[in-house]
mmCIF file of the N, C-alpha and C atoms, coordinates in Angstrom:
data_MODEL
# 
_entry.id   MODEL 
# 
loop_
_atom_site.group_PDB 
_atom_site.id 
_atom_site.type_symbol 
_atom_site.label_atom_id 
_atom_site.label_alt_id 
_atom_site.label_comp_id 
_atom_site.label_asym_id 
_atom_site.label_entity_id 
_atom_site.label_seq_id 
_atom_site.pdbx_PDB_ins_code 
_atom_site.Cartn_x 
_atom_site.Cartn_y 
_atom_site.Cartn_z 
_atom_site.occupancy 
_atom_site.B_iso_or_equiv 
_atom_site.pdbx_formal_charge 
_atom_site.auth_seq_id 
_atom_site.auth_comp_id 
_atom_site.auth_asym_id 
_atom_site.auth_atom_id 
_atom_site.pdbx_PDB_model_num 
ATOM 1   N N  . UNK A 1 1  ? -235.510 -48.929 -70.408  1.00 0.00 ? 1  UNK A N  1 
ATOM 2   C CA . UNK A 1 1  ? -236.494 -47.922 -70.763  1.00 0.00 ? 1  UNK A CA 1 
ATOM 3   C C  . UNK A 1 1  ? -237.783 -48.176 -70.000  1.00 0.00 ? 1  UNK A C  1 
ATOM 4   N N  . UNK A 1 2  ? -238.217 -47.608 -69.623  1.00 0.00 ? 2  UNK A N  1 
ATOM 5   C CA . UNK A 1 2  ? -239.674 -47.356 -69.052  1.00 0.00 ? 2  UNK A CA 1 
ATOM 6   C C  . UNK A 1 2  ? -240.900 -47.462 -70.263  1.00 0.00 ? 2  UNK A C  1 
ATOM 7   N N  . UNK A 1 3  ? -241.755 -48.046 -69.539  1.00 0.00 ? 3  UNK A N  1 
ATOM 8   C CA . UNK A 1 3  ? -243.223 -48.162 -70.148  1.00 0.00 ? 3  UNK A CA 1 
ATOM 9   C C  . UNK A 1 3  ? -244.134 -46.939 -71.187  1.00 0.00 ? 3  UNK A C  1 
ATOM 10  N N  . UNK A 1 4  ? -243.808 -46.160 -70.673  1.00 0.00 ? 4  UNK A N  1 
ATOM 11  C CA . UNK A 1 4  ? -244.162 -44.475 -71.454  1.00 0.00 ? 4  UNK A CA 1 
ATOM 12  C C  . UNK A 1 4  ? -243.065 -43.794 -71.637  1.00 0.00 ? 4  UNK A C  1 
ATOM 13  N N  . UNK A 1 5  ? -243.752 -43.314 -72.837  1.00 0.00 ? 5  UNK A N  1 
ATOM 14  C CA . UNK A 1 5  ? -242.532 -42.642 -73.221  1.00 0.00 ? 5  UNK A CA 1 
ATOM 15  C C  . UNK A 1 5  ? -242.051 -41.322 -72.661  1.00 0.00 ? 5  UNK A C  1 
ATOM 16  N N  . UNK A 1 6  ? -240.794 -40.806 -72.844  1.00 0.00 ? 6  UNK A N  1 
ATOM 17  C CA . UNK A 1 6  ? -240.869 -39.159 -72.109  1.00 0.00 ? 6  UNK A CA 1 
ATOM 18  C C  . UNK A 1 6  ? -241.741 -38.126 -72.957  1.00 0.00 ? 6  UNK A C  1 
ATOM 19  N N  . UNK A 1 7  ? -241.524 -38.431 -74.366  1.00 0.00 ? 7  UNK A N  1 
ATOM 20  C CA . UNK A 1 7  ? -242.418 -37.288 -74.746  1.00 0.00 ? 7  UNK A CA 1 
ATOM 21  C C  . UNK A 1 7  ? -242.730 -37.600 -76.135  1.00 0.00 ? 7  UNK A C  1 
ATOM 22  N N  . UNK A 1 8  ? -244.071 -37.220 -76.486  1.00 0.00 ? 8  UNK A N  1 
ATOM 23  C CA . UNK A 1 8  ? -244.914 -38.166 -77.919  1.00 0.00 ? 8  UNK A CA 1 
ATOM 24  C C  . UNK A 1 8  ? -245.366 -37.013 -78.795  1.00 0.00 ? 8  UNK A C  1 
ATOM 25  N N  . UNK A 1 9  ? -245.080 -36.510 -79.964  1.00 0.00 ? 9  UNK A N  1 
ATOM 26  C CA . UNK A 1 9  ? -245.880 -35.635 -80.869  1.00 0.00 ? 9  UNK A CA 1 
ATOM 27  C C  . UNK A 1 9  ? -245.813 -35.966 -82.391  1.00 0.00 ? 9  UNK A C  1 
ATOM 28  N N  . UNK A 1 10 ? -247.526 -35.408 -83.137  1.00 0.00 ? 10 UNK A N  1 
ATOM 29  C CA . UNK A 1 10 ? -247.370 -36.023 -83.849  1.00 0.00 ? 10 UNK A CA 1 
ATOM 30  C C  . UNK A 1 10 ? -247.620 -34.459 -84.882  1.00 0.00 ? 10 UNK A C  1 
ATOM 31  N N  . UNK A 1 11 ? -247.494 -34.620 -86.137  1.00 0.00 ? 11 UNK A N  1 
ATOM 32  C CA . UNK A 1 11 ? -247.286 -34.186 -87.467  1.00 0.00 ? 11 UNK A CA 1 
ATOM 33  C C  . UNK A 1 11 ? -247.923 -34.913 -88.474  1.00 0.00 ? 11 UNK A C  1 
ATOM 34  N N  . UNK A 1 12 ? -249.158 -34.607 -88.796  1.00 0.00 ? 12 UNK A N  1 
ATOM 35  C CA . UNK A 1 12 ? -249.765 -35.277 -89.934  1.00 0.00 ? 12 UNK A CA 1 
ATOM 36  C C  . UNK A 1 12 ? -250.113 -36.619 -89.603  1.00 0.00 ? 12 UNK A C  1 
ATOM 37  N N  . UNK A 1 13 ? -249.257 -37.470 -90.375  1.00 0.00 ? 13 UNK A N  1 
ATOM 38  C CA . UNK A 1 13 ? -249.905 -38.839 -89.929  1.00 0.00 ? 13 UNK A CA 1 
ATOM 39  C C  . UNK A 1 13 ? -248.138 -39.496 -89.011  1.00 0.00 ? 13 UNK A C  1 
ATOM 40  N N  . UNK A 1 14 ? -247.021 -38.676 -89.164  1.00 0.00 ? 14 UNK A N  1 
ATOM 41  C CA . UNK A 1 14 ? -245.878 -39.203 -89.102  1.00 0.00 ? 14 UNK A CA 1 
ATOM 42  C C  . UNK A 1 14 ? -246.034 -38.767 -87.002  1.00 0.00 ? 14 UNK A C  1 
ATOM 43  N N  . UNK A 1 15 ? -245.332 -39.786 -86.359  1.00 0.00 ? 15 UNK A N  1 
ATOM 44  C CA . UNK A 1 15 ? -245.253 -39.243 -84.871  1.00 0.00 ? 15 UNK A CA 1 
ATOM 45  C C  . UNK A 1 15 ? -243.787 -39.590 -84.181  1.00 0.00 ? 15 UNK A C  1 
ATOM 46  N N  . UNK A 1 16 ? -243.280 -39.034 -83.439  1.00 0.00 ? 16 UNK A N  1 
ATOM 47  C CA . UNK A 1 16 ? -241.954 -38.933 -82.745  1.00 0.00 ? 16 UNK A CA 1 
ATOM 48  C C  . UNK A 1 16 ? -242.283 -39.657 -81.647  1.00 0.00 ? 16 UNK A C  1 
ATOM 49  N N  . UNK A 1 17 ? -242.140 -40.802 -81.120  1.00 0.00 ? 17 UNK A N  1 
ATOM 50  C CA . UNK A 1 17 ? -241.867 -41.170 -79.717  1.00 0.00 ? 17 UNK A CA 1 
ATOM 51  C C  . UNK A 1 17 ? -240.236 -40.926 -78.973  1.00 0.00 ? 17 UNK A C  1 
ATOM 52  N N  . UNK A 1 18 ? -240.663 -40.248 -78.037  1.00 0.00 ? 18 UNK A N  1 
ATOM 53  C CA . UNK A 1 18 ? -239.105 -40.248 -77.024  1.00 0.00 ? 18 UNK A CA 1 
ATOM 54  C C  . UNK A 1 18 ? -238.800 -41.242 -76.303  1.00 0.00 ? 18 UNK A C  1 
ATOM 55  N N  . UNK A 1 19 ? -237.008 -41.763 -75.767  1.00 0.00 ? 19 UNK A N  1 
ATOM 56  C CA . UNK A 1 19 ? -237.416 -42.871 -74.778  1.00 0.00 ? 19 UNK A CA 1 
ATOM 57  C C  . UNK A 1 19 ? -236.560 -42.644 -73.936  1.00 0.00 ? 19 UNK A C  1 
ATOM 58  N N  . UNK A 1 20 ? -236.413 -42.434 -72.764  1.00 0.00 ? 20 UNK A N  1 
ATOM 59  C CA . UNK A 1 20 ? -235.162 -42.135 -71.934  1.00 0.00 ? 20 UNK A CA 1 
ATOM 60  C C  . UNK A 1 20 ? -235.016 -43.386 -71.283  1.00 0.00 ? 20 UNK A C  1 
ATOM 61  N N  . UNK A 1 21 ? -233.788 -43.645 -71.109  1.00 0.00 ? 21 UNK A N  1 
ATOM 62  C CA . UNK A 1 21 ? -233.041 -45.133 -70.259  1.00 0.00 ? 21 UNK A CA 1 
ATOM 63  C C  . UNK A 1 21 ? -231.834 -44.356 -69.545  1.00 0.00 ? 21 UNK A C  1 
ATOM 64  N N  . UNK A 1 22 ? -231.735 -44.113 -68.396  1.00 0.00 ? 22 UNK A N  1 
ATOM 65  C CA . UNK A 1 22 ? -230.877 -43.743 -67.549  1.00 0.00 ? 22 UNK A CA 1 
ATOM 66  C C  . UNK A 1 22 ? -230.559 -42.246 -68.139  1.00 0.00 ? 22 UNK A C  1 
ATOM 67  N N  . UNK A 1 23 ? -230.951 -41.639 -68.560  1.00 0.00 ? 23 UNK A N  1 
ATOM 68  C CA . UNK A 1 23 ? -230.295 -40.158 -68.825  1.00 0.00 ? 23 UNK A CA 1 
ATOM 69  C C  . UNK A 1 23 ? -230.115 -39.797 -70.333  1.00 0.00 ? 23 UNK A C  1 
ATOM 70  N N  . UNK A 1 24 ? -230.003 -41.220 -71.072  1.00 0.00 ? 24 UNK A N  1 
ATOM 71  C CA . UNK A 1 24 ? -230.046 -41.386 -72.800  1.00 0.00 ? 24 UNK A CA 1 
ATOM 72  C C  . UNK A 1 24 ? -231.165 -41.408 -73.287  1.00 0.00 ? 24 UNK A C  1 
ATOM 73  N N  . UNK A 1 25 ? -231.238 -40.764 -74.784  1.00 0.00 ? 25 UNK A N  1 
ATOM 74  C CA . UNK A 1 25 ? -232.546 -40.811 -75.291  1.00 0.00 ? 25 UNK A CA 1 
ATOM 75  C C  . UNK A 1 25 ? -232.399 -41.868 -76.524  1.00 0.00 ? 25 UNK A C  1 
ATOM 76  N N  . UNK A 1 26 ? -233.813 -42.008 -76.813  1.00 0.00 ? 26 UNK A N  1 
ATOM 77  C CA . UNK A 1 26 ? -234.020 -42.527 -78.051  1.00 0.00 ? 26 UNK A CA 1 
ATOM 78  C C  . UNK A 1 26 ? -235.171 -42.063 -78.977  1.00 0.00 ? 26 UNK A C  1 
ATOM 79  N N  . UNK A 1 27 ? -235.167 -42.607 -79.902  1.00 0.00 ? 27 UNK A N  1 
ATOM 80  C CA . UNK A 1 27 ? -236.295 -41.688 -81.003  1.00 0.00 ? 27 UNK A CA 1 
ATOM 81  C C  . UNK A 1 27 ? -236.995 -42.891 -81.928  1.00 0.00 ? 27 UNK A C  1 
ATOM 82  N N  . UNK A 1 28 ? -237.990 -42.933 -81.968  1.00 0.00 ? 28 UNK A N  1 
ATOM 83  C CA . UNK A 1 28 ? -238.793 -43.916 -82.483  1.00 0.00 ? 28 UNK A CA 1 
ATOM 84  C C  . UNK A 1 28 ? -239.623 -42.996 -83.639  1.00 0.00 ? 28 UNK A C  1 
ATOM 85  N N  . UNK A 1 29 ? -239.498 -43.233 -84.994  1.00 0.00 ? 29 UNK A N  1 
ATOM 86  C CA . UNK A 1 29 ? -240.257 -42.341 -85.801  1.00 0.00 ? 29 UNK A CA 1 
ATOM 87  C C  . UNK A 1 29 ? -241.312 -42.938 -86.772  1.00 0.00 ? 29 UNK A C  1 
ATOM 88  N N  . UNK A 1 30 ? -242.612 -42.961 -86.887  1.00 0.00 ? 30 UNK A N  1 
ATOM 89  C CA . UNK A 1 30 ? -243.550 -43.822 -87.691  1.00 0.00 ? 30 UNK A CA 1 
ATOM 90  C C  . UNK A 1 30 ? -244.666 -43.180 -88.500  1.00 0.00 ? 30 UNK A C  1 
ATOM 91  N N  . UNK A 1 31 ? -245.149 -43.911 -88.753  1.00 0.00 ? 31 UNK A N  1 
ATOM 92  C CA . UNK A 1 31 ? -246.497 -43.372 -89.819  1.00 0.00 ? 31 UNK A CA 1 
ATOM 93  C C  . UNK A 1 31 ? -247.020 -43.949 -89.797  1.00 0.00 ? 31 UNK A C  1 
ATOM 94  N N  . UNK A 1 32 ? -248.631 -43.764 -89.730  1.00 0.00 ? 32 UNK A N  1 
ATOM 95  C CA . UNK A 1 32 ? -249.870 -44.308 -89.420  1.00 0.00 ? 32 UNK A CA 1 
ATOM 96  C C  . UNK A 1 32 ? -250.548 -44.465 -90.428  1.00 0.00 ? 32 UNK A C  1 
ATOM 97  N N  . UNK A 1 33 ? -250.839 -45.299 -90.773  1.00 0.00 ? 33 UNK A N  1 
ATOM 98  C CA . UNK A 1 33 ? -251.777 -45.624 -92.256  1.00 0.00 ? 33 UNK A CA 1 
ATOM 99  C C  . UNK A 1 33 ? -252.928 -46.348 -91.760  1.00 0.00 ? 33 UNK A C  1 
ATOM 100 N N  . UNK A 1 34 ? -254.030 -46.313 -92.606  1.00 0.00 ? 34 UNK A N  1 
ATOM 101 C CA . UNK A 1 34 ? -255.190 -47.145 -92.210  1.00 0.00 ? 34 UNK A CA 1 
ATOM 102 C C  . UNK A 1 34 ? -255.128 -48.334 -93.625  1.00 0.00 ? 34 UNK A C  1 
ATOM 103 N N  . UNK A 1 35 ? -255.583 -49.611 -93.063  1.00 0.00 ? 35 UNK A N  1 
ATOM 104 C CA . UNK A 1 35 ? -255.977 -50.717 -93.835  1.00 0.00 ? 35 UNK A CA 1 
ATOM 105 C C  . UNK A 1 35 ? -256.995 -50.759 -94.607  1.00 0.00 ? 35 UNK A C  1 
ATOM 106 N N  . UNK A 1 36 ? -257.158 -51.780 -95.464  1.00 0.00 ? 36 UNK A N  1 
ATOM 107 C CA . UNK A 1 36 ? -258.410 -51.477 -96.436  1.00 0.00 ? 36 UNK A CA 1 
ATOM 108 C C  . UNK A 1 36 ? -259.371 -51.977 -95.471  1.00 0.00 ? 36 UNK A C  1 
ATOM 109 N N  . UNK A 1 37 ? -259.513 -52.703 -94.494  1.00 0.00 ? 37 UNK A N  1 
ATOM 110 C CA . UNK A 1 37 ? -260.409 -52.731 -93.434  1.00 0.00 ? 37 UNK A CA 1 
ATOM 111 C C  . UNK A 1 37 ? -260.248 -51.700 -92.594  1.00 0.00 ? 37 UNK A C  1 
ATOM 112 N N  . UNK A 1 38 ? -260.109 -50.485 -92.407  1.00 0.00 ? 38 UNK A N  1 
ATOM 113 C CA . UNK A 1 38 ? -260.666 -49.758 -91.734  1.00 0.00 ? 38 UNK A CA 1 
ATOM 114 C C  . UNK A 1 38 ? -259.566 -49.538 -90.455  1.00 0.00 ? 38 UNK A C  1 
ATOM 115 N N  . UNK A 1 39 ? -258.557 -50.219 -90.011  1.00 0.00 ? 39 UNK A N  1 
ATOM 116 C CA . UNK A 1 39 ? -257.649 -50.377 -88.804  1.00 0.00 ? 39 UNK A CA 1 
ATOM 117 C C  . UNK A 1 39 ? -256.523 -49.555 -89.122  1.00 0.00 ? 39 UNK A C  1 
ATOM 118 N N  . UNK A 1 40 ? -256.509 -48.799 -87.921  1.00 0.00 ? 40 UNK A N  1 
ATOM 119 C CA . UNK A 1 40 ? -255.036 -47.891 -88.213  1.00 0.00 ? 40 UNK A CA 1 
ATOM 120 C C  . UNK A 1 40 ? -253.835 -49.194 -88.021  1.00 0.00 ? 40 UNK A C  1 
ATOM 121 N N  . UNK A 1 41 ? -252.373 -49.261 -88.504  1.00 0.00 ? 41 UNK A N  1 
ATOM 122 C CA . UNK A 1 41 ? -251.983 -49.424 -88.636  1.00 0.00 ? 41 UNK A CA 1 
ATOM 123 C C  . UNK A 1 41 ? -250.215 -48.517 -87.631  1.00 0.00 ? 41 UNK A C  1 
ATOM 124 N N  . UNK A 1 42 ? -248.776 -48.973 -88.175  1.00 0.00 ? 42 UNK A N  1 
ATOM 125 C CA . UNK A 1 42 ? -247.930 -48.070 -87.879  1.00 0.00 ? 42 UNK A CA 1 
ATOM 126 C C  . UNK A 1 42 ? -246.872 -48.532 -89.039  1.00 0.00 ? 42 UNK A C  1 
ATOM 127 N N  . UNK A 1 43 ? -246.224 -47.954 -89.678  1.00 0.00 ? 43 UNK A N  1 
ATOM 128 C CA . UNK A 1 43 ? -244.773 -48.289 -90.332  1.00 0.00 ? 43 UNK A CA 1 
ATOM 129 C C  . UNK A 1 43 ? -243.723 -47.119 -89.605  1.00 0.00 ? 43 UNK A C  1 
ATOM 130 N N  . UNK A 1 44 ? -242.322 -47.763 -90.591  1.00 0.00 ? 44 UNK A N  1 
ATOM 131 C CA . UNK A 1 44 ? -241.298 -46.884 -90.384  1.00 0.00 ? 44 UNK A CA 1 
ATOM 132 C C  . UNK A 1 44 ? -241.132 -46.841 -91.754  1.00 0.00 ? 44 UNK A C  1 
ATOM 133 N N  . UNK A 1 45 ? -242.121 -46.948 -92.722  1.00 0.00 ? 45 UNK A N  1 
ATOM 134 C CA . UNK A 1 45 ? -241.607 -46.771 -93.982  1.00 0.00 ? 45 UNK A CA 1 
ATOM 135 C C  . UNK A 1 45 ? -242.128 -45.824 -94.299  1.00 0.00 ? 45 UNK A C  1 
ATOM 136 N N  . UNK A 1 46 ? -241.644 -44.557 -95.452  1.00 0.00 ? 46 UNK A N  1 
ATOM 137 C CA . UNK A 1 46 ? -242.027 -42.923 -95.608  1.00 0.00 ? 46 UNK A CA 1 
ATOM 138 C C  . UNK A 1 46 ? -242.487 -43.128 -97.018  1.00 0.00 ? 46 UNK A C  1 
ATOM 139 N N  . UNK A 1 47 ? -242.899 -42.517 -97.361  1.00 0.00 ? 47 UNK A N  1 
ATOM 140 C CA . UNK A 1 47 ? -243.519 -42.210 -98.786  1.00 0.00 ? 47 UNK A CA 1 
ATOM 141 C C  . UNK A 1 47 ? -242.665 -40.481 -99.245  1.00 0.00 ? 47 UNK A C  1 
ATOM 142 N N  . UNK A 1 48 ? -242.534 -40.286 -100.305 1.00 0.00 ? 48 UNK A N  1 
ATOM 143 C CA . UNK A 1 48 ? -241.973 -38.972 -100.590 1.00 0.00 ? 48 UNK A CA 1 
ATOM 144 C C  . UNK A 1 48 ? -242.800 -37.603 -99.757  1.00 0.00 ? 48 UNK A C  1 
ATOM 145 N N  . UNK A 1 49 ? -243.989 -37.739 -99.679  1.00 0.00 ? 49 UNK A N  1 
ATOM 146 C CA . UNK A 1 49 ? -244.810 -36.906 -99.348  1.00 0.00 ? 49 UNK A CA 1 
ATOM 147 C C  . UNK A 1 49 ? -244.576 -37.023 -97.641  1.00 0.00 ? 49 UNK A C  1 
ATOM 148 N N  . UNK A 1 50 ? -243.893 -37.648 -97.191  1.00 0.00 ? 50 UNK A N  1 
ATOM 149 C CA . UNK A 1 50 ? -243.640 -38.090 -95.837  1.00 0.00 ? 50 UNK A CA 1 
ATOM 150 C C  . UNK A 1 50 ? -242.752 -37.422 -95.097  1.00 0.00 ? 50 UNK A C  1 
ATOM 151 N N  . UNK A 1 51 ? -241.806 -36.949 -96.122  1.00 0.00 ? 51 UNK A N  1 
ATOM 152 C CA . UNK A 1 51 ? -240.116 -36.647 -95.660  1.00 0.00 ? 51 UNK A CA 1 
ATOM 153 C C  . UNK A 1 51 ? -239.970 -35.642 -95.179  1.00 0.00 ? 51 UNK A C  1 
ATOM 154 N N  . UNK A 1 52 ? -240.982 -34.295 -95.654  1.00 0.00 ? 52 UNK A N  1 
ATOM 155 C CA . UNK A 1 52 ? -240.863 -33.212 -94.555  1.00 0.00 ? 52 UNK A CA 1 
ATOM 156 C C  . UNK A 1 52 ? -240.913 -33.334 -93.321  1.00 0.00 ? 52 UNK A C  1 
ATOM 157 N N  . UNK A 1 53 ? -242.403 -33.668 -92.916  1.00 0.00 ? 53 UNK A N  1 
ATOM 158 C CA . UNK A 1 53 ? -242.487 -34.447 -91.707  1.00 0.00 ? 53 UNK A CA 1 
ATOM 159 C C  . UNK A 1 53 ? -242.275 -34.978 -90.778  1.00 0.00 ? 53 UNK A C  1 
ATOM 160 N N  . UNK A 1 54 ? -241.436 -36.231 -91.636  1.00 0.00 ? 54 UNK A N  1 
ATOM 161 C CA . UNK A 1 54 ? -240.414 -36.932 -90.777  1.00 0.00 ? 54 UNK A CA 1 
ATOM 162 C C  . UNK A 1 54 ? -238.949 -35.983 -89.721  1.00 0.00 ? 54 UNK A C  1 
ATOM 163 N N  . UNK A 1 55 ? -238.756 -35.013 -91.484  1.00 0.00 ? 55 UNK A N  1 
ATOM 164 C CA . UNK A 1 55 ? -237.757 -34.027 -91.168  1.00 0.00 ? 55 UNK A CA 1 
ATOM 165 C C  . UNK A 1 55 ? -238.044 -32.523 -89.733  1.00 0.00 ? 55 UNK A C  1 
ATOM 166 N N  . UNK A 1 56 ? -239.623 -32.394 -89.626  1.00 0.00 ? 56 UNK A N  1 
ATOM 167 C CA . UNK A 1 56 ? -239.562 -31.534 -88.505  1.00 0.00 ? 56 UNK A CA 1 
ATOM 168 C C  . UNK A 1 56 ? -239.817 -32.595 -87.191  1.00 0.00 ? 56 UNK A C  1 
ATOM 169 N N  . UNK A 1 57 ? -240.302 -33.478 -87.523  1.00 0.00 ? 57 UNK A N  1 
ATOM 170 C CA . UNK A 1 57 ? -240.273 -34.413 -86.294  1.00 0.00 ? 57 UNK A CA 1 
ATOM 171 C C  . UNK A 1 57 ? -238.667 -35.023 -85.711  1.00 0.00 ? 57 UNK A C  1 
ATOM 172 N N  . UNK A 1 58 ? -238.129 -35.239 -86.742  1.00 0.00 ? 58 UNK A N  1 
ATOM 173 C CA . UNK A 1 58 ? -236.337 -35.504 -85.908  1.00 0.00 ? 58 UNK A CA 1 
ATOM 174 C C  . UNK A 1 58 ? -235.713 -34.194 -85.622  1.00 0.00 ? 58 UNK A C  1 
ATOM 175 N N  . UNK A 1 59 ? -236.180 -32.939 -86.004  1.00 0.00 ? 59 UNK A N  1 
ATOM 176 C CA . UNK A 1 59 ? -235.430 -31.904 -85.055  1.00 0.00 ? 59 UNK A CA 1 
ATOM 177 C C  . UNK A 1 59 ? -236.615 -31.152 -84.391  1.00 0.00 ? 59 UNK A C  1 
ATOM 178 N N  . UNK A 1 60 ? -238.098 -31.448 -83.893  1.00 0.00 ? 60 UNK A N  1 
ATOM 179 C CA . UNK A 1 60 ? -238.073 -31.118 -83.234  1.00 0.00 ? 60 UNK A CA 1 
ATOM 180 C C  . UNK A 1 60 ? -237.898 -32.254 -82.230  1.00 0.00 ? 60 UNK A C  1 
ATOM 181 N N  . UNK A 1 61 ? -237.929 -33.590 -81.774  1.00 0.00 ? 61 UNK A N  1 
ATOM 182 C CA . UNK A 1 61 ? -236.890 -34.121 -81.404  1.00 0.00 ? 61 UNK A CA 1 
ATOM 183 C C  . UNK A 1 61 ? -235.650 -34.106 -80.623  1.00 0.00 ? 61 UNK A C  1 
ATOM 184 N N  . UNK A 1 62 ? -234.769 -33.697 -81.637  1.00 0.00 ? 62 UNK A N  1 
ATOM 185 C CA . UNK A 1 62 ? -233.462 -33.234 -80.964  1.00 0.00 ? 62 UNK A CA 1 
ATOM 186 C C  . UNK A 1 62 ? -233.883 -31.833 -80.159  1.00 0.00 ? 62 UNK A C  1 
ATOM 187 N N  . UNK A 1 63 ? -234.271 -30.680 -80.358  1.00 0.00 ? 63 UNK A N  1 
ATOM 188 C CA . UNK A 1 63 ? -234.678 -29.773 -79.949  1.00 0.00 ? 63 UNK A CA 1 
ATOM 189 C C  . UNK A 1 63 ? -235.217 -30.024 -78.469  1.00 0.00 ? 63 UNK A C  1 
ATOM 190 N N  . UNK A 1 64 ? -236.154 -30.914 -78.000  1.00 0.00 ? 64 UNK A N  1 
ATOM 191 C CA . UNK A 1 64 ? -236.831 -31.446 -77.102  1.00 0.00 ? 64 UNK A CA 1 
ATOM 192 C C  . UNK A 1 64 ? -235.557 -32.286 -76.099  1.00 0.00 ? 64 UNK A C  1 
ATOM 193 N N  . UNK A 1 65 ? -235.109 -33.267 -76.957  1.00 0.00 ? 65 UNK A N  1 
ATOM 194 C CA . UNK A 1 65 ? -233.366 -33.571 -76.032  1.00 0.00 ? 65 UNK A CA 1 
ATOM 195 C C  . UNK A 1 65 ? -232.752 -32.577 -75.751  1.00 0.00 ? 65 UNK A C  1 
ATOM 196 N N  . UNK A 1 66 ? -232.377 -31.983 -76.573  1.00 0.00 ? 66 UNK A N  1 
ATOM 197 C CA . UNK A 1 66 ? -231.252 -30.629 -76.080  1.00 0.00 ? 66 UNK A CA 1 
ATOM 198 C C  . UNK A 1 66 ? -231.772 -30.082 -74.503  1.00 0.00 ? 66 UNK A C  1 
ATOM 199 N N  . UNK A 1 67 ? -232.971 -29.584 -74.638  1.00 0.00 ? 67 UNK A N  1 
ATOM 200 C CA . UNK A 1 67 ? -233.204 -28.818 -73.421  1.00 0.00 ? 67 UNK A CA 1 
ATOM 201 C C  . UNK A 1 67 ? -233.596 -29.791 -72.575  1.00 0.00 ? 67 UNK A C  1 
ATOM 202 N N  . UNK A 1 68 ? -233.603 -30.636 -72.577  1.00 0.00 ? 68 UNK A N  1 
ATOM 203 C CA . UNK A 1 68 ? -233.861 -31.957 -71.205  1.00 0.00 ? 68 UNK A CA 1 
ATOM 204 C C  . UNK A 1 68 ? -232.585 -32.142 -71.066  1.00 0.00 ? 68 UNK A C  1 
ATOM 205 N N  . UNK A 1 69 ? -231.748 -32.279 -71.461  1.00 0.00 ? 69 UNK A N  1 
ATOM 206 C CA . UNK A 1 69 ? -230.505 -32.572 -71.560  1.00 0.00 ? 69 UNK A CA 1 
ATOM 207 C C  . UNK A 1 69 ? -229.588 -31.301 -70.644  1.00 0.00 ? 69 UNK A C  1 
ATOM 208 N N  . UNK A 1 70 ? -229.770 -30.124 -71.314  1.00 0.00 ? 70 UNK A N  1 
ATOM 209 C CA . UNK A 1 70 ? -229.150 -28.903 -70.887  1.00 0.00 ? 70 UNK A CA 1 
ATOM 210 C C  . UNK A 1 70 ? -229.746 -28.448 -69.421  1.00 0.00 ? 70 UNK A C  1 
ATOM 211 N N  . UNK A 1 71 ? -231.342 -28.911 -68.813  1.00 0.00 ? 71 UNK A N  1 
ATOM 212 C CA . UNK A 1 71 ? -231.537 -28.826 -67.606  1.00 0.00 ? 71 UNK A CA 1 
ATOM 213 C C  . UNK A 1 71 ? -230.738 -29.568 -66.908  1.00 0.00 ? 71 UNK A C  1 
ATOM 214 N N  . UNK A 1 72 ? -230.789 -30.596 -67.315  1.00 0.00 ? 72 UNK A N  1 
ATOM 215 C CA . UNK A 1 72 ? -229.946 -31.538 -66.196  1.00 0.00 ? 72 UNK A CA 1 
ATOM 216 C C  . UNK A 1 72 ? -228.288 -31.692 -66.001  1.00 0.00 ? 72 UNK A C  1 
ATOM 217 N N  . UNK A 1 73 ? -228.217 -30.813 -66.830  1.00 0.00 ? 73 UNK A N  1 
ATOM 218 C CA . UNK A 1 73 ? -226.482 -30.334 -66.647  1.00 0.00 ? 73 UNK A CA 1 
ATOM 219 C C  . UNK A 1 73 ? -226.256 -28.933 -65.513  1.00 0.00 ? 73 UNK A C  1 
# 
């Protein structure tokens, strides 16, 4: 995988990283919380209030593969 990612968006506090390695993708999905000091933070852990979120970020996601995918065919 390369240093940057192919493609990064975020939704609230939840964000999608893309990762391409030879033609394959990958999906990195997190949430940003701040500390009681003041420092953003990252998890992969969701809270209920999280799950929509999470849920338009893994298809738009796939959505974003598909057509990278379908150009290069």
């Amino acid at each position: 995988m390369s240093n940057q990612p192919a493609f990064k968006f975020k939704i609230g506090l939840i964000t999608a990283t893309i990762w391409e390695n030879d033609g394959f993708y990958s999906v990195d999905i997190s949430r940003s919380y701040k500390t009681g000091e003041g420092d953003w933070k990252s998890t992969s852990s969701y809270g209920h209030n999280d799950l929509l979120n999470v849920a338009k970020c893994a298809e738009r996601a796939e959505n974003w593969i598909s057509r990278k995918t379908a150009m290069a065919n």
